[in-house]
C-alpha positions in Angstrom: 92.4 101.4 88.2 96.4 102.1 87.9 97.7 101.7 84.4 101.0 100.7 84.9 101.5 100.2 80.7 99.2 100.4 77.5 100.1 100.7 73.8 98.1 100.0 70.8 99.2 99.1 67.3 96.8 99.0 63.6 97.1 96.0 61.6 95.4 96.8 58.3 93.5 93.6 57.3 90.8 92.8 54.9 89.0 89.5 55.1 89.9 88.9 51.2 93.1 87.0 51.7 95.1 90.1 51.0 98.3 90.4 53.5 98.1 92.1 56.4 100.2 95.3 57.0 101.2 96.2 60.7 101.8 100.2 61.7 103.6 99.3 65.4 104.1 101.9 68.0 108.0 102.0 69.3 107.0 103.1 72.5 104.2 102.4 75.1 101.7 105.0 75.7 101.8 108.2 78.3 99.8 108.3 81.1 96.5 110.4 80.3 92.7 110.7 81.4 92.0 109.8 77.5 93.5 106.1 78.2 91.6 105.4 81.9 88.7 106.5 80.2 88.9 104.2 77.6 90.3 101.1 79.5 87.4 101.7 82.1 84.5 102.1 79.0 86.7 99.0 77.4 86.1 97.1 80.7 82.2 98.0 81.1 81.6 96.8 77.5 83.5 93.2 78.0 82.0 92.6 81.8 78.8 93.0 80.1 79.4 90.8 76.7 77.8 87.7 76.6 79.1 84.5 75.4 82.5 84.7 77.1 84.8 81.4 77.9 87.2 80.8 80.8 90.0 78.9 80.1 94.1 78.5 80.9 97.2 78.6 79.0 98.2 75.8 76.7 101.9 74.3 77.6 104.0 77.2 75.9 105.0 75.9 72.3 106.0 77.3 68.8 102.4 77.2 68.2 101.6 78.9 72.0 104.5 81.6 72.4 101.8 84.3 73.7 102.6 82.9 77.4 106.3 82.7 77.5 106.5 86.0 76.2 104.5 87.1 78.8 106.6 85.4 81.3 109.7 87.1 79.9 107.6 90.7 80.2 106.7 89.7 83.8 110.1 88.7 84.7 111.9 91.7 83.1 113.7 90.1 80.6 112.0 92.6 78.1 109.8 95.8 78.4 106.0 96.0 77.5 106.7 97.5 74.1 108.7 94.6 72.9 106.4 92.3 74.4 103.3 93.4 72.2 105.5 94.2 69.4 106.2 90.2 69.3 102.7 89.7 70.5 101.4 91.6 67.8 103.4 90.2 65.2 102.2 86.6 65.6 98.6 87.9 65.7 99.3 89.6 62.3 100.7 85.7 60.8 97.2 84.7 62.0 95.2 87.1 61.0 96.6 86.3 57.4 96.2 82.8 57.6 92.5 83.7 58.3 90.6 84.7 55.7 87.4 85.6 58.0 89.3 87.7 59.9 89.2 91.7 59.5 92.3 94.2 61.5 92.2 97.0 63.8 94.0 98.8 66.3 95.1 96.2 69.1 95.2 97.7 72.5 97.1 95.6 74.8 97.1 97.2 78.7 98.5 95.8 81.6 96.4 97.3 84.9 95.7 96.7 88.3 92.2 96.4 90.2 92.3 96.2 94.0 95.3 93.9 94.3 95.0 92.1 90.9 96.9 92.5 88.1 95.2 92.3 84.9 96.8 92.0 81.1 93.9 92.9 78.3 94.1 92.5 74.8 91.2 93.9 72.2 91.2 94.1 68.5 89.4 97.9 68.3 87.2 99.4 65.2 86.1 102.5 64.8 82.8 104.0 63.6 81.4 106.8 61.3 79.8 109.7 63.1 79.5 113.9 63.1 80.5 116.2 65.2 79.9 120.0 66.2 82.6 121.9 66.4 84.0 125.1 68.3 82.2 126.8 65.5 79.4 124.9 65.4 79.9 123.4 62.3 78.5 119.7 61.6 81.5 117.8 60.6 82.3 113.8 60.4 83.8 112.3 63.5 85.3 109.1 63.6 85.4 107.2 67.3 86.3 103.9 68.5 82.7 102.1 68.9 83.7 99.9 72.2 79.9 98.4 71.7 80.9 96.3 68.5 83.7 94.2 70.7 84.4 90.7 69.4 87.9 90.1 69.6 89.0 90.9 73.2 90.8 88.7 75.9 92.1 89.6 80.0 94.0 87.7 81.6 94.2 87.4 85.8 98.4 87.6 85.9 97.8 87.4 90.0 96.3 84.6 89.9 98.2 82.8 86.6 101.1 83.3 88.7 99.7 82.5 92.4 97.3 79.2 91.6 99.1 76.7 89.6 96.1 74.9 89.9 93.5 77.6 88.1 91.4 76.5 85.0 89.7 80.2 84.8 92.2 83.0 84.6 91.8 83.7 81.3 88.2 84.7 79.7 87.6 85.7 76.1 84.8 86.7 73.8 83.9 83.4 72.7 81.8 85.0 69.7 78.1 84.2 69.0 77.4 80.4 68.0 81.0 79.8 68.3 81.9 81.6 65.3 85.4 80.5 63.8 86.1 83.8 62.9 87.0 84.2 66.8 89.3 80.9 67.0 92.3 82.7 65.4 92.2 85.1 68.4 92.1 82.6 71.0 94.8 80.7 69.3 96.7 84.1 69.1 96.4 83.8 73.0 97.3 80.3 73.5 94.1 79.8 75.4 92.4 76.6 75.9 88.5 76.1 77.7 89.3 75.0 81.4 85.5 75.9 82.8 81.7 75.4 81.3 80.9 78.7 82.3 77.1 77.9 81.5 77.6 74.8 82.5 78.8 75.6 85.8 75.7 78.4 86.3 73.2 75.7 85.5 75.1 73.4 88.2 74.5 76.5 90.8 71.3 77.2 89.8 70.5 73.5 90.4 72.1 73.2 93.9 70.4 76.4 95.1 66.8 75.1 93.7 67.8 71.7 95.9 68.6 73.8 99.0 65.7 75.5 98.5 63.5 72.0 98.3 65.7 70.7 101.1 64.9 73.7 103.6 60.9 73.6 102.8 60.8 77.2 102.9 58.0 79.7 102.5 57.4 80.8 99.5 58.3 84.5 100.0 61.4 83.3 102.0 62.7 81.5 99.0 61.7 84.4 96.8 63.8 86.3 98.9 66.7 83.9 98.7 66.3 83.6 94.8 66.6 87.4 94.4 69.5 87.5 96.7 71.4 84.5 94.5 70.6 86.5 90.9 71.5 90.0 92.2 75.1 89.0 93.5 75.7 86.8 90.5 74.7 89.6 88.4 76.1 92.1 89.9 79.9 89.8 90.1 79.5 89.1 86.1 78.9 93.0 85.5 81.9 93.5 87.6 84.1 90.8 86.0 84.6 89.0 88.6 83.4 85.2 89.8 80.7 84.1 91.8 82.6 83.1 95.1 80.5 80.6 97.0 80.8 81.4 100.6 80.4 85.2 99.9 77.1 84.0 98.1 75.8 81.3 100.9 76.4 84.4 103.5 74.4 86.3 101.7 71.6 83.9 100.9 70.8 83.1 105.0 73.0 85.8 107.2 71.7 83.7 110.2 73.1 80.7 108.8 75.9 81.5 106.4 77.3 78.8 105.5 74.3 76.6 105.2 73.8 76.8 101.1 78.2 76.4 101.3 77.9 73.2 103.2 75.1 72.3 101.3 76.9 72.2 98.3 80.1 70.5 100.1 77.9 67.9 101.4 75.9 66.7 98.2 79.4 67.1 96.1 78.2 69.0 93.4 81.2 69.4 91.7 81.7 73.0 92.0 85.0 74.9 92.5 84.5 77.7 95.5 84.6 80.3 92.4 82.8 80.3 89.3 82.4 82.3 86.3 78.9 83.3 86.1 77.2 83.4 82.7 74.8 85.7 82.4 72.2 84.4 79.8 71.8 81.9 82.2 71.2 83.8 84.8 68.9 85.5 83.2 66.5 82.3 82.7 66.4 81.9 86.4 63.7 84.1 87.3 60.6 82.2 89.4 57.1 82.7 88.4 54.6 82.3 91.5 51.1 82.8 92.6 48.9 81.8 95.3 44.9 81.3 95.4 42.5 79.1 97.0 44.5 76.9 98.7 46.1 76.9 96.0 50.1 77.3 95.5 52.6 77.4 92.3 56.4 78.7 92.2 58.7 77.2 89.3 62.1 78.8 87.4 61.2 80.9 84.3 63.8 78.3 82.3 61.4 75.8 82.7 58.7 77.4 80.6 58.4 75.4 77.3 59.6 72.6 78.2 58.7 70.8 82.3 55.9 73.3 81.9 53.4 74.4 79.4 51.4 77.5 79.7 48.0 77.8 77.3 47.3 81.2 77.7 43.6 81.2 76.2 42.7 78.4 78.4 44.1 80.3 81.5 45.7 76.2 82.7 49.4 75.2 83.3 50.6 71.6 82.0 53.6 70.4 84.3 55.5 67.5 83.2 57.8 65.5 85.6 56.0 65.9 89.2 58.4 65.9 91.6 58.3 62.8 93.7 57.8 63.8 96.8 54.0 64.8 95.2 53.7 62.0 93.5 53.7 59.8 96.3 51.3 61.9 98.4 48.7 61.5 95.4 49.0 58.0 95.0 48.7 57.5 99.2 45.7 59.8 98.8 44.6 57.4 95.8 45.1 54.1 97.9 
């Protein structure tokens, strides 16, 4: 993971409404195995945060400069350090004008993965700790505590500058509920929701379960298939990276590859041929099945509580909204 510049400034903030004081660096930081290592812990901790959004730019404005600063960075109209100097400037006007909010030490770092270039942004705190040192005395230890990461942003620059037509090249910690203490920071960005990350999961999730219907598989064949959809997806949201579609439909049926991508083509679901993954959601999609007695059951763990009721004591299950491919066999059967 090349670093090709980082730098991090402290803007001293309580959320009391007292002004905010800003200590910037005049120069960008040295290359070092103390600043990979904490862009790559940085990088594990945000991959795995939930409740992240995917969004775009706003049109650059007086109340959106972050991007045309950016563009001026990019272009080489200024270097890094003035770039985050201004960048960081305008997040300490909104950090003042936000009483909820609390400072830090901003990290802003501008790396590459494969062939992407990325720019991320985090709002840092550190926490209380001990130590042992060389002469094994216990002594307090302050560290930055990556795990407590609320305020943090990366942007795709590749792909900001190669698809005019993205709506996800930006993603952000949304923050828990939508909590407005995080809207100052996407503001600070300029960043406005282009994709239901959830939204588009649940759309997924849905297409799969109809493919799955469609093909009238066996029930350990579709097990099969189910694991294979949750471990990539998982395994792309871990990484940080979207759930491309005809990677995924290649690995759902390597004798058929494309037939879950054509699937989804076909029926028009709606979906773009990459999207953000959201992992709570993911998580919900697990299958509960069993077999007895001519007897066979397999539904999605999200629909526990509410399509289907489980009384535990009474050892029954209480499905609601048959499909209607059933229903129709039981009322021939009835006639």
């Amino acid at each position: 993971m090349p670093i090709r510049h980082s730098i991090v400034h402290l803007i001293e903030k309580k959320p009391d409404g007292t002004p905010a004081v800003l200590h910037a660096r005049d120069s960008e930081l040295g290359e070092s195995q103390a600043i990979e290592n904490l862009l790559a812990d940085l990088n594990d901790n945000y991959n795995a945060k939930q409740g992240k959004a995917w969004g775009l730019f706003h049109a650059e404005s007086g109340a959106h400069p972050f991007s045309g600063w950016l563009k001026q960075y990019l272009d080489a109209e200024q270097d890094f350090t003035a770039f985050s100097r201004q960048a960081v400037e305008h997040l300490q006007k909104l950090m003042e004008e936000s009483n909820l909010s609390t400072g830090g030490h901003v990290l802003f770092a501008h790396y590459q993965q494969g062939m992407t270039d990325y720019l991320a942004i985090a709002l840092l705190h550190h926490s209380e700790g001990v130590a042992v040192n060389a002469e094994l005395d216990v002594t307090p230890s302050r560290h930055l505590d990556l795990g407590q990461l609320h305020l943090a942003a990366r942007i795709n620059i590749s792909e900001w500058q190669n698809n005019k037509n993205s709506k996800q090249y930006i993603s952000f910690i949304k923050g828990k509920n939508g909590k407005k203490v995080s809207e100052y920071f996407r503001d600070f960005i300029g960043c406005q929701e282009g994709v239901d990350g959830p939204g588009e999961t649940r759309t997924l999730l849905k297409a799969f379960s109809d493919f799955v219907e469609s093909e009238d598989l066996p029930e350990e064949a579709a097990r099969e298939k189910t694991q294979a959809l949750v471990d990539y997806a998982t395994s792309q949201t871990k990484h940080g990276e979207p759930v491309a579609l005809e990677e995924l439909s290649g690995l759902i049926d390597e004798d058929r590859p494309r037939a879950f991508y054509d699937h989804i083509r076909n029926k028009d679901y709606g979906l773009s041929p990459e999207i953000p993954a959201d992992k709570r959601t993911l998580n919900q999609f697990r299958r509960f099945t069993g077999r007895a007695e001519g007897l066979s059951i397999s539904f999605e763990a999200h629909l526990l509580g509410s399509k289907i009721e489980y009384d535990e004591e009474a050892g029954t299950l209480i499905i609601k909204g048959l499909p209607t491919q059933l229903t129709d066999q039981l009322k021939r059967r009835k006639d």
